[in-house]
PDB file with SEQRES, HELIX, SHEET and CRYST1 records, atoms N, CA, C and O in Angstrom:
SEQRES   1 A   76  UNK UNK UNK UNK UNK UNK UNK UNK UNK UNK UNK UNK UNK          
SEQRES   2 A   76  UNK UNK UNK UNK UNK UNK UNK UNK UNK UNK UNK UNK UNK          
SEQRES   3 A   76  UNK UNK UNK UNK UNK UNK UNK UNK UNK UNK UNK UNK UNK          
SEQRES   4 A   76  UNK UNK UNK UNK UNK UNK UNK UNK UNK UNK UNK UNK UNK          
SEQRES   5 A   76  UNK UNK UNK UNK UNK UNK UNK UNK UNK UNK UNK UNK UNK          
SEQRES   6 A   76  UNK UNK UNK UNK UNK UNK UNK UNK UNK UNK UNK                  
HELIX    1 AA1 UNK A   18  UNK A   21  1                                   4    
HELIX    2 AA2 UNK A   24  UNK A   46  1                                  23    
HELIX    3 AA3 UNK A   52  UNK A   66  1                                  15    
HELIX    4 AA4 UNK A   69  UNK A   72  1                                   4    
CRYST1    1.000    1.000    1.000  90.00  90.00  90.00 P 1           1          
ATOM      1  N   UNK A   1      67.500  79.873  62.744  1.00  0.00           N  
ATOM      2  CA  UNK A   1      68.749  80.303  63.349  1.00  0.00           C  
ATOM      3  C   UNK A   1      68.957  79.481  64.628  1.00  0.00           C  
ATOM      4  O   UNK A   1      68.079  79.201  65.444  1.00  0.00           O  
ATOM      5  N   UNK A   2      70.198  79.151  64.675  1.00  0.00           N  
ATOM      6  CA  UNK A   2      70.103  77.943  65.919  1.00  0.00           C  
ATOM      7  C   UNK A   2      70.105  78.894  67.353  1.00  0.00           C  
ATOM      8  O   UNK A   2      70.122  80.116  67.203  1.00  0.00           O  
ATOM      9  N   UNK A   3      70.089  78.354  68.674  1.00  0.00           N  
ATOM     10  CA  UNK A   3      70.370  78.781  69.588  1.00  0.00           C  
ATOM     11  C   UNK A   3      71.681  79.417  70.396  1.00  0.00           C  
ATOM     12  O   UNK A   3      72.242  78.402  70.810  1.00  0.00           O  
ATOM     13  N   UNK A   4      72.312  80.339  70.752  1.00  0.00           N  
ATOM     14  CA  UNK A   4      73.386  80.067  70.894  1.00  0.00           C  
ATOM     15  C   UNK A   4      73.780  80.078  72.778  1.00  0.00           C  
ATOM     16  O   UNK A   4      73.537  80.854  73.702  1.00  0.00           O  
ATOM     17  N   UNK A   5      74.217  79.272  72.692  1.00  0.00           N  
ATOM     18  CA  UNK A   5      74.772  78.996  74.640  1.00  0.00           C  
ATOM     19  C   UNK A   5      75.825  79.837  75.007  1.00  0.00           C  
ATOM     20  O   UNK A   5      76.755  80.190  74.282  1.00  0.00           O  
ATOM     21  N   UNK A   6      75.613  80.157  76.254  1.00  0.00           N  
ATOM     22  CA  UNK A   6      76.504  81.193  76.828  1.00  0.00           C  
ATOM     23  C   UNK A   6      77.801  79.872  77.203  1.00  0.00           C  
ATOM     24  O   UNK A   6      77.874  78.654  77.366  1.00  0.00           O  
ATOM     25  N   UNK A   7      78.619  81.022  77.193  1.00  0.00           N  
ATOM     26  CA  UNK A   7      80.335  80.198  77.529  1.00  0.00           C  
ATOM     27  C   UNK A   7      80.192  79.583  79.055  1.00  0.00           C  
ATOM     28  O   UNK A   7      79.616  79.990  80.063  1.00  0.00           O  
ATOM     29  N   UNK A   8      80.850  78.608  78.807  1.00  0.00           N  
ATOM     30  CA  UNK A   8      81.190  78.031  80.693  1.00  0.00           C  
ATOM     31  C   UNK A   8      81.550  78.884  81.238  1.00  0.00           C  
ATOM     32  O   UNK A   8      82.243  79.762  80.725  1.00  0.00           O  
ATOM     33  N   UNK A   9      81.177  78.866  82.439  1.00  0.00           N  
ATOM     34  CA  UNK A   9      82.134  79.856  83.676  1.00  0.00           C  
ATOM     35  C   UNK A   9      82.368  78.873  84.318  1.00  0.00           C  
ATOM     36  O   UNK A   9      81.865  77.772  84.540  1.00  0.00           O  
ATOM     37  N   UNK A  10      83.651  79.735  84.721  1.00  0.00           N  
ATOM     38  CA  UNK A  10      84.978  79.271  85.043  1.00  0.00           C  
ATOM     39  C   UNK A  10      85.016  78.879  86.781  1.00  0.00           C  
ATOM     40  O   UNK A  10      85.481  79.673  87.599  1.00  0.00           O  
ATOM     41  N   UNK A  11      84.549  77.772  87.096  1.00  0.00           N  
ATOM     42  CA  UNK A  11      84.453  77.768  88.856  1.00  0.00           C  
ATOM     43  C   UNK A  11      85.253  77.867  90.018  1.00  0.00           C  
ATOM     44  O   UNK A  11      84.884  77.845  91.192  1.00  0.00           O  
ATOM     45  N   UNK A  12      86.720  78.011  89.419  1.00  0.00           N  
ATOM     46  CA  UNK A  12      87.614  78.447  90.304  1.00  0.00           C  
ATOM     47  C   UNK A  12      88.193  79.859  89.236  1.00  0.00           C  
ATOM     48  O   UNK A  12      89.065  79.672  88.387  1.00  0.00           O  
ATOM     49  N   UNK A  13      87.690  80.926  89.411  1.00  0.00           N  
ATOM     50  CA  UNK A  13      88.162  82.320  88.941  1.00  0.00           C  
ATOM     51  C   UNK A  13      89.392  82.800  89.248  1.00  0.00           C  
ATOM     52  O   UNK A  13      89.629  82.834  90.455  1.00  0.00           O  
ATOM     53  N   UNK A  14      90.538  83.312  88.273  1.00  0.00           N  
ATOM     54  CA  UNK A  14      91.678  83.586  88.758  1.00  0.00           C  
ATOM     55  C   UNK A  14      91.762  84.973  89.651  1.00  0.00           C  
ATOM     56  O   UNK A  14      91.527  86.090  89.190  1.00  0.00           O  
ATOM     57  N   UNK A  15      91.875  84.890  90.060  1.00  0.00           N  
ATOM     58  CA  UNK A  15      92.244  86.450  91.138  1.00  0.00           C  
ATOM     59  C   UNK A  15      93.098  86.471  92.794  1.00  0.00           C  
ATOM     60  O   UNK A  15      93.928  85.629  93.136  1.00  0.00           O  
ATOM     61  N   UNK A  16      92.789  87.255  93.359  1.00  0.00           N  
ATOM     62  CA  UNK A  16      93.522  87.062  94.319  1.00  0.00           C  
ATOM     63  C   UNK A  16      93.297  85.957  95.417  1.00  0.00           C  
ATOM     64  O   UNK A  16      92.226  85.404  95.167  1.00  0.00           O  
ATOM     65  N   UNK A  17      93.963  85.357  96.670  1.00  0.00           N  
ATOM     66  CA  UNK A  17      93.407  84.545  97.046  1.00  0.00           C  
ATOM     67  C   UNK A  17      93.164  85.150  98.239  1.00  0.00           C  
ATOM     68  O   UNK A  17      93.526  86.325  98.184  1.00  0.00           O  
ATOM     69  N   UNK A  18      92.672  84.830  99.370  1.00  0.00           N  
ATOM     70  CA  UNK A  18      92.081  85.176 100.385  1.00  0.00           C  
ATOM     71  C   UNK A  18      93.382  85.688 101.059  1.00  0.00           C  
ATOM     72  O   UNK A  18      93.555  86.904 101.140  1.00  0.00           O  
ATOM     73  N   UNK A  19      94.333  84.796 101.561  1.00  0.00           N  
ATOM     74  CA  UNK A  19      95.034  85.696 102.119  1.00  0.00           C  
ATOM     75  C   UNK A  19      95.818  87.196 101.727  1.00  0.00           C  
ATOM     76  O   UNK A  19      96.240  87.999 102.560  1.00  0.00           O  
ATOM     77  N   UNK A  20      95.897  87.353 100.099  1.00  0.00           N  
ATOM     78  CA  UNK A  20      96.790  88.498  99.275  1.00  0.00           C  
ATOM     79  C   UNK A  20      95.456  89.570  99.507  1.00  0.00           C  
ATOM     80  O   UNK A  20      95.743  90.766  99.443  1.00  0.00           O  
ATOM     81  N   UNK A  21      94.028  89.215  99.770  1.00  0.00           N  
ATOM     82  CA  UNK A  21      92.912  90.214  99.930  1.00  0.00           C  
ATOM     83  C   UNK A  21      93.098  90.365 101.388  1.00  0.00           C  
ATOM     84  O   UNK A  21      92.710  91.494 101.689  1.00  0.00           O  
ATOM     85  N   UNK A  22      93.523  89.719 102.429  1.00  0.00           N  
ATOM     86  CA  UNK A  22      93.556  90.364 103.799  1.00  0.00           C  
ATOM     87  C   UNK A  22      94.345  91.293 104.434  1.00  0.00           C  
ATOM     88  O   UNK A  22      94.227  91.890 105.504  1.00  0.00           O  
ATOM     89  N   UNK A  23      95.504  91.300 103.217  1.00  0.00           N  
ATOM     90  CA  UNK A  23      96.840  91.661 103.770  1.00  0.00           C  
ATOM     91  C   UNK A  23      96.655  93.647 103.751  1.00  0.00           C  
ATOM     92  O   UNK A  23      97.204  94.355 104.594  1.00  0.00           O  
ATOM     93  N   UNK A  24      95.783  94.190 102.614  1.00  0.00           N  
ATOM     94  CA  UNK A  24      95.552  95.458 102.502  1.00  0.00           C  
ATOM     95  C   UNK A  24      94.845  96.365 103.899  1.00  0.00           C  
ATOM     96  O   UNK A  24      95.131  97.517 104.225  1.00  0.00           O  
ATOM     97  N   UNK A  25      93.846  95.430 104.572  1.00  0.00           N  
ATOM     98  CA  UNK A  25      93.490  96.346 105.545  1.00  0.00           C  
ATOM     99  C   UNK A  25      94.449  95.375 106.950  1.00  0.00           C  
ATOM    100  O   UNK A  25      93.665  94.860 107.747  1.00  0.00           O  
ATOM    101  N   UNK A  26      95.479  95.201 107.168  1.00  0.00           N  
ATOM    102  CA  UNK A  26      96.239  94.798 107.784  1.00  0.00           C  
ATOM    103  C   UNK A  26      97.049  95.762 107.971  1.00  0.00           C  
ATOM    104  O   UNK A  26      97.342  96.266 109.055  1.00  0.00           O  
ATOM    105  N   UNK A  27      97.561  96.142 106.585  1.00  0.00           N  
ATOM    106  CA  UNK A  27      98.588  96.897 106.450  1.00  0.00           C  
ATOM    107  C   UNK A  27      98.289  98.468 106.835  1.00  0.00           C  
ATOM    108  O   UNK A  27      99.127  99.269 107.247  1.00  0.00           O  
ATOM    109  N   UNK A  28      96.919  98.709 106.605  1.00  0.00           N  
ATOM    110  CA  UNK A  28      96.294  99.960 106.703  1.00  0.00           C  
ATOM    111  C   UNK A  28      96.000 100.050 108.316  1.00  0.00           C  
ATOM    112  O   UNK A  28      96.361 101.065 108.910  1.00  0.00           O  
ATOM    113  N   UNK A  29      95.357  99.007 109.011  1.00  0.00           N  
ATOM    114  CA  UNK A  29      95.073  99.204 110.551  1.00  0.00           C  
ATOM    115  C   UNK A  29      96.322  99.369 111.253  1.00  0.00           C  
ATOM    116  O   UNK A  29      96.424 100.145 112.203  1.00  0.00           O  
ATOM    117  N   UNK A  30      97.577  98.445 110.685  1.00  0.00           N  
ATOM    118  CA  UNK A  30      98.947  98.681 111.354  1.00  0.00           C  
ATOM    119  C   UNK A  30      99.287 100.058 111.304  1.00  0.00           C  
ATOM    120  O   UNK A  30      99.500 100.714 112.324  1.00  0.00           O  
ATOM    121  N   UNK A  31      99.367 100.693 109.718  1.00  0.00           N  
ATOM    122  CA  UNK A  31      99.783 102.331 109.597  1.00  0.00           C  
ATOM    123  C   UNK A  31      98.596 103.145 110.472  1.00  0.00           C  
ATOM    124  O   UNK A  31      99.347 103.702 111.272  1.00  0.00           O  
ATOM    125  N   UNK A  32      97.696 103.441 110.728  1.00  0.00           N  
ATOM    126  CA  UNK A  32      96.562 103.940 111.767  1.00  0.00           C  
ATOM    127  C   UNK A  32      97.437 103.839 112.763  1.00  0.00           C  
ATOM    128  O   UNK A  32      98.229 104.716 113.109  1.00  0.00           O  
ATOM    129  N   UNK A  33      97.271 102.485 113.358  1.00  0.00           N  
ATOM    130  CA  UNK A  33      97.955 102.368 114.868  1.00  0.00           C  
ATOM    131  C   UNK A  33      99.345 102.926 115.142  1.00  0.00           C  
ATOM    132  O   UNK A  33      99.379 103.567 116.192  1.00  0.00           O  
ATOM    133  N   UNK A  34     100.193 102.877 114.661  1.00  0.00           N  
ATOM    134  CA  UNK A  34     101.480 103.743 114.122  1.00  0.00           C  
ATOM    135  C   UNK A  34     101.708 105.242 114.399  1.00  0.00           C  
ATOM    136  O   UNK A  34     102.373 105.957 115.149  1.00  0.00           O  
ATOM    137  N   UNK A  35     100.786 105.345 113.375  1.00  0.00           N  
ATOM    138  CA  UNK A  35      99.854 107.047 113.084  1.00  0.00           C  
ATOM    139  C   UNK A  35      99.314 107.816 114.432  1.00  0.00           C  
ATOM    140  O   UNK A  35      99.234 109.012 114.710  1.00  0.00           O  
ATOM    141  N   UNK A  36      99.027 106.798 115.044  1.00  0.00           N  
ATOM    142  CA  UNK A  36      98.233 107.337 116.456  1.00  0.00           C  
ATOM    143  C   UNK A  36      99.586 107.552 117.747  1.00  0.00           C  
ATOM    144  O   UNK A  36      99.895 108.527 118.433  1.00  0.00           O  
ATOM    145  N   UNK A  37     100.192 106.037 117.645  1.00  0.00           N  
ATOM    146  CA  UNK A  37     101.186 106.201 118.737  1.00  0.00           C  
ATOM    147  C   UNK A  37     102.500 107.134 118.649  1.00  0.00           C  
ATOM    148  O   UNK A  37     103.262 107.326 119.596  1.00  0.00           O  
ATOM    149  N   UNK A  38     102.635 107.664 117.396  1.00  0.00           N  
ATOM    150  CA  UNK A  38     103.959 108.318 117.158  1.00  0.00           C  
ATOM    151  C   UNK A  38     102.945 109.933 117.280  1.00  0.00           C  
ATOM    152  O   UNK A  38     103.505 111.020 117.423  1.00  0.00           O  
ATOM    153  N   UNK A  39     101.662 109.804 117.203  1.00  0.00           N  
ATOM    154  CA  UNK A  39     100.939 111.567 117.555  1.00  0.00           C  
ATOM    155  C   UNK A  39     100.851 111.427 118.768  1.00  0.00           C  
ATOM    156  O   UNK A  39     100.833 112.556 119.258  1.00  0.00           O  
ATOM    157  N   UNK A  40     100.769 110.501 119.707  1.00  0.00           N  
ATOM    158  CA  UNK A  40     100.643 110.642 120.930  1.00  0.00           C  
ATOM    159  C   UNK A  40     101.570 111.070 121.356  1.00  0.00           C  
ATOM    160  O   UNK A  40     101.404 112.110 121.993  1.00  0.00           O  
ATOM    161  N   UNK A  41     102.776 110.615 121.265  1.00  0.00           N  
ATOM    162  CA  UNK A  41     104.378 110.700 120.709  1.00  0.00           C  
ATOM    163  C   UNK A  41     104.886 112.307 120.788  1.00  0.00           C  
ATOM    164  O   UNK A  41     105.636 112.865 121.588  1.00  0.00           O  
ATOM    165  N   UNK A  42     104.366 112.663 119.952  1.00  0.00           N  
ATOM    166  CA  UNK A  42     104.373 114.151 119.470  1.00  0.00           C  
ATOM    167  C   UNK A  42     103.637 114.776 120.498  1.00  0.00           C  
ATOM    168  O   UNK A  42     104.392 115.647 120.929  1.00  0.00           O  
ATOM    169  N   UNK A  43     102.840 114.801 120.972  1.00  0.00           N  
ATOM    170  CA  UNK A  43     101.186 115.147 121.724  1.00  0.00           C  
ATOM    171  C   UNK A  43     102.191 115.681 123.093  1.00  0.00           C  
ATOM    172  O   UNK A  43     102.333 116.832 123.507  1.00  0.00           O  
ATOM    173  N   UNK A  44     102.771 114.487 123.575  1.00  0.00           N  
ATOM    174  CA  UNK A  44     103.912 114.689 125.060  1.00  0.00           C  
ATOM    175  C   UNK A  44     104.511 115.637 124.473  1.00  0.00           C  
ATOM    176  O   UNK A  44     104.201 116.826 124.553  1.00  0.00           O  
ATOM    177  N   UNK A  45     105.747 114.993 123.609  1.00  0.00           N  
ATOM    178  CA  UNK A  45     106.993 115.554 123.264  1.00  0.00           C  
ATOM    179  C   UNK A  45     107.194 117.342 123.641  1.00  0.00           C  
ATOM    180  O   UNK A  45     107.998 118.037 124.262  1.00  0.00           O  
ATOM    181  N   UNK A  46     105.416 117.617 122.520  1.00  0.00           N  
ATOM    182  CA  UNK A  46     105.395 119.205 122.276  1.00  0.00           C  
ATOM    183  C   UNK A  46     104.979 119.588 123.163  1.00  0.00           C  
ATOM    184  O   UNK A  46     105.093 120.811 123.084  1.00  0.00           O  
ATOM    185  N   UNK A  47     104.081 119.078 124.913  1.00  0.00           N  
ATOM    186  CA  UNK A  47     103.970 119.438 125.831  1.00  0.00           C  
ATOM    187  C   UNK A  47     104.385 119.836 126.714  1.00  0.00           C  
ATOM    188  O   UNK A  47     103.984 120.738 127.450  1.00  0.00           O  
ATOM    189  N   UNK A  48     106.147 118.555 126.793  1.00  0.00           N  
ATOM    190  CA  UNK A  48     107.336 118.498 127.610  1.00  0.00           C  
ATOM    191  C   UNK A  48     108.073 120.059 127.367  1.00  0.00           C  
ATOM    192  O   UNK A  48     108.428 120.829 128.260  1.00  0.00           O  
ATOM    193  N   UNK A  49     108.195 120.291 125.727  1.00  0.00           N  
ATOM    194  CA  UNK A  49     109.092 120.692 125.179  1.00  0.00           C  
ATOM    195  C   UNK A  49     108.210 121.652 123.940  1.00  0.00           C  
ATOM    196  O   UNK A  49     108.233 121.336 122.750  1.00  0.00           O  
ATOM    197  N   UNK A  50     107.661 122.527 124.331  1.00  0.00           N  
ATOM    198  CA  UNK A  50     107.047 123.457 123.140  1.00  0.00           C  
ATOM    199  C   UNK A  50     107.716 123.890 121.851  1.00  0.00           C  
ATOM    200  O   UNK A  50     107.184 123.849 120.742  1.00  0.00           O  
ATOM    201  N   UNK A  51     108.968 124.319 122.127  1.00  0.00           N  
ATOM    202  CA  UNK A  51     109.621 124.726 120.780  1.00  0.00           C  
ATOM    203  C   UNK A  51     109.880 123.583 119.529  1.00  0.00           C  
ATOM    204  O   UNK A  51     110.124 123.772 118.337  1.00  0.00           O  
ATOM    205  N   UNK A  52     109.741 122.484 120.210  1.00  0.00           N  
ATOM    206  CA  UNK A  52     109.692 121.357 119.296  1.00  0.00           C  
ATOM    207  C   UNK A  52     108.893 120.744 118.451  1.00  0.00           C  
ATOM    208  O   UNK A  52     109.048 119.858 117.611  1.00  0.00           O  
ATOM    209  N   UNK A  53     107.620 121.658 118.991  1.00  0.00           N  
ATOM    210  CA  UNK A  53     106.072 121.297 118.144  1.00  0.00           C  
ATOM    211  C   UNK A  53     106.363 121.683 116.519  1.00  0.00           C  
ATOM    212  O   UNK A  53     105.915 120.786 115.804  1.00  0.00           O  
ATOM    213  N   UNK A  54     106.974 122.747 115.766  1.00  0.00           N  
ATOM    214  CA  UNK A  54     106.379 122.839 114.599  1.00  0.00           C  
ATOM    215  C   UNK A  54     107.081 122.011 113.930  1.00  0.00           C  
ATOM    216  O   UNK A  54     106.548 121.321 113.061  1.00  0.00           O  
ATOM    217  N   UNK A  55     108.388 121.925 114.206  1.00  0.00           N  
ATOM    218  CA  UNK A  55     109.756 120.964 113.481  1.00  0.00           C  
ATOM    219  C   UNK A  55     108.545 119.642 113.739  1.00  0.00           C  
ATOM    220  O   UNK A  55     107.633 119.206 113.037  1.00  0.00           O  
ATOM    221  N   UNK A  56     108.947 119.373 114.788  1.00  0.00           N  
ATOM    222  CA  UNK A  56     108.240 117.586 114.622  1.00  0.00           C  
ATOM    223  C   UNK A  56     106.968 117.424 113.691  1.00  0.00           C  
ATOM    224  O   UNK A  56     106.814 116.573 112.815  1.00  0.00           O  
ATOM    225  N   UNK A  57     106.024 118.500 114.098  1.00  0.00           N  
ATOM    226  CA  UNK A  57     104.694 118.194 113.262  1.00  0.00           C  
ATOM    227  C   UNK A  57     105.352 118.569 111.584  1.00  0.00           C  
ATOM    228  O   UNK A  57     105.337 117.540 110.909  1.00  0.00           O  
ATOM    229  N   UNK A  58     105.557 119.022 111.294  1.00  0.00           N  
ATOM    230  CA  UNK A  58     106.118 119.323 109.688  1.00  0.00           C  
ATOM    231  C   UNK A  58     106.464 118.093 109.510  1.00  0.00           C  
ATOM    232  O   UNK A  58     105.940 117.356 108.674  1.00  0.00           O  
ATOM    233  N   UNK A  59     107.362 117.777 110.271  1.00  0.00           N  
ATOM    234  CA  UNK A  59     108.400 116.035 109.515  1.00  0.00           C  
ATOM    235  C   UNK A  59     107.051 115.273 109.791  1.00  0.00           C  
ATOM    236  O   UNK A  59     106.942 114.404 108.926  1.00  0.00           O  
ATOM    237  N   UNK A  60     106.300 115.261 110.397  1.00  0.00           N  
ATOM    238  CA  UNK A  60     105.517 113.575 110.447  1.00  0.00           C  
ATOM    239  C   UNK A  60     104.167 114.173 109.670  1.00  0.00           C  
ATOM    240  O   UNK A  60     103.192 113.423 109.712  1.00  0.00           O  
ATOM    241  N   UNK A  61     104.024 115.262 109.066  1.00  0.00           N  
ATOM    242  CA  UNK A  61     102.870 115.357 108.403  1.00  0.00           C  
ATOM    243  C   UNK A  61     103.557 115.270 106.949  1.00  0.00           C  
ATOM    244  O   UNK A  61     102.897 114.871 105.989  1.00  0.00           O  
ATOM    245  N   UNK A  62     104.741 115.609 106.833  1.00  0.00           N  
ATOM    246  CA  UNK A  62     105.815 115.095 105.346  1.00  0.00           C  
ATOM    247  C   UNK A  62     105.595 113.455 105.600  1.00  0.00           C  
ATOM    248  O   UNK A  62     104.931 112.903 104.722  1.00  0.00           O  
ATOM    249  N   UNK A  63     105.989 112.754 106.508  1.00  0.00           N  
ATOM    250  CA  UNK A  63     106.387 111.488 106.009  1.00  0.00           C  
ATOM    251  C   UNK A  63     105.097 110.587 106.239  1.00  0.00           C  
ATOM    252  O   UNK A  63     105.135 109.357 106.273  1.00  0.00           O  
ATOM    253  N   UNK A  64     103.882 111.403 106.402  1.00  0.00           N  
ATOM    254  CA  UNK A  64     102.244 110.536 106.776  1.00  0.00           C  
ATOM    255  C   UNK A  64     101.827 110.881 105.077  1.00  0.00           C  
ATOM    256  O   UNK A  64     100.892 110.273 104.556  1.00  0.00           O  
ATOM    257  N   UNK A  65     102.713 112.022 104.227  1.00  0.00           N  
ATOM    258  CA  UNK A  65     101.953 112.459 103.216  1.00  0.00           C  
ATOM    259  C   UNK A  65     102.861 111.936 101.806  1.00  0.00           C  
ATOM    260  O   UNK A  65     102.461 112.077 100.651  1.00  0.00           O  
ATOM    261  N   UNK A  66     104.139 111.320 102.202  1.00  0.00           N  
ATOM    262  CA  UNK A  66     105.104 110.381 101.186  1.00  0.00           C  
ATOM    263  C   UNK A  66     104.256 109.613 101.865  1.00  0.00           C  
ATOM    264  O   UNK A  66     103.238 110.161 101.442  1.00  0.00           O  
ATOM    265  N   UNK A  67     103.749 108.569 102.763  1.00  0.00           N  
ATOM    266  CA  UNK A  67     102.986 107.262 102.627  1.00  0.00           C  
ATOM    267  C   UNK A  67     102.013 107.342 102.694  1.00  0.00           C  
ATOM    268  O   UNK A  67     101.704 106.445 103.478  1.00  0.00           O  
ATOM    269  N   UNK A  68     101.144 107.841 102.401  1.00  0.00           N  
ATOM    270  CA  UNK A  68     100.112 108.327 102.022  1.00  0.00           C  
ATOM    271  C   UNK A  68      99.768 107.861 100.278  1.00  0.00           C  
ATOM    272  O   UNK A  68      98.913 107.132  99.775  1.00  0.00           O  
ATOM    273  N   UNK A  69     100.886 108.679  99.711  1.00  0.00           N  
ATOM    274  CA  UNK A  69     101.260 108.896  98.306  1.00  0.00           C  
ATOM    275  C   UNK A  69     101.792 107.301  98.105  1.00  0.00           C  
ATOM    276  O   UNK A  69     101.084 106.431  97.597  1.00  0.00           O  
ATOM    277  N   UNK A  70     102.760 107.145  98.451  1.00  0.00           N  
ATOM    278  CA  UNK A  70     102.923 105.565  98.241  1.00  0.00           C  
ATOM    279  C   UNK A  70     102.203 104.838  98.126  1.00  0.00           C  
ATOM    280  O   UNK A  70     102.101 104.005  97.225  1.00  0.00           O  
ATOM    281  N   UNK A  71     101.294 105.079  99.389  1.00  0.00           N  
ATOM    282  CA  UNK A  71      99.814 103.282  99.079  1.00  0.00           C  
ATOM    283  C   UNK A  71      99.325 103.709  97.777  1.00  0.00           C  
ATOM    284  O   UNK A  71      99.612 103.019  96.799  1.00  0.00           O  
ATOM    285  N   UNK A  72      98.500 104.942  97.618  1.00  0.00           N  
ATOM    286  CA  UNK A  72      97.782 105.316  97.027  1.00  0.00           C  
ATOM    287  C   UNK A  72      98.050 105.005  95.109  1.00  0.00           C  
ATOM    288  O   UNK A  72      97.276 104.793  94.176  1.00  0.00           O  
ATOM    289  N   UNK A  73      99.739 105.143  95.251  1.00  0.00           N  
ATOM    290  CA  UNK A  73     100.133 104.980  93.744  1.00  0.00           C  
ATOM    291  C   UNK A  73     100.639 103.497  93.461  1.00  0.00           C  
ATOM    292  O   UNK A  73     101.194 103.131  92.426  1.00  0.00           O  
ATOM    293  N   UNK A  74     100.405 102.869  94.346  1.00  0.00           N  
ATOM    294  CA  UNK A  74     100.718 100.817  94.838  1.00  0.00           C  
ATOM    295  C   UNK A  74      99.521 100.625  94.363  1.00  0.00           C  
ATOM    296  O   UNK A  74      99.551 100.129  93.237  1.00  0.00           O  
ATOM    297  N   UNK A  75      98.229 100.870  94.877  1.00  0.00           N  
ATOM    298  CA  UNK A  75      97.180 100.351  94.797  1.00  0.00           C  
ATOM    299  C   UNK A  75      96.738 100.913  93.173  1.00  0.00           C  
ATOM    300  O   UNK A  75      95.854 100.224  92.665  1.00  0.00           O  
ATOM    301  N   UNK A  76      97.128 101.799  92.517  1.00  0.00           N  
ATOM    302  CA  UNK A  76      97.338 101.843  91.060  1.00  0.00           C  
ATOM    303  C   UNK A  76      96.882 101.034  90.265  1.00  0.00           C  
ATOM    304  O   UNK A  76      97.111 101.153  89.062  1.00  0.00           O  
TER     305      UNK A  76                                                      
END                                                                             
């Protein structure tokens, strides 16, 4: 029975290239930093102004939890 040889591999592999792999935790440290300055944001706001705490926190824990949902169903 003869020998049989494994297939060439392929030395430039198709996939992403370095920069389309950097761009994910870019995008993620930007939304963090975002995330932080618009709670700090909130942090005053509801200090200045108490009655304003539950309205604001509801809307930015809705729209942290639509993008949230977004990356999550991108990265799919």
């Amino acid at each position: 029975m003869p020998a049989t040889t494994p297939p060439p591999v392929d030395p430039h592999p198709q996939g992403p290239t370095a920069p389309a792999r950097a761009i994910w935790p870019l995008l993620i440290l930007v939304l963090v930093l975002v995330i932080l300055l618009v709670g700090a944001g909130l942090a005053y706001l509801t200090w200045r102004h108490p009655s304003l705490g539950a309205p604001l926190g509801t809307a930015f824990g809705a729209v942290t939890l639509l993008v949230t949902v977004a990356l999550a169903l991108s990265r799919r």
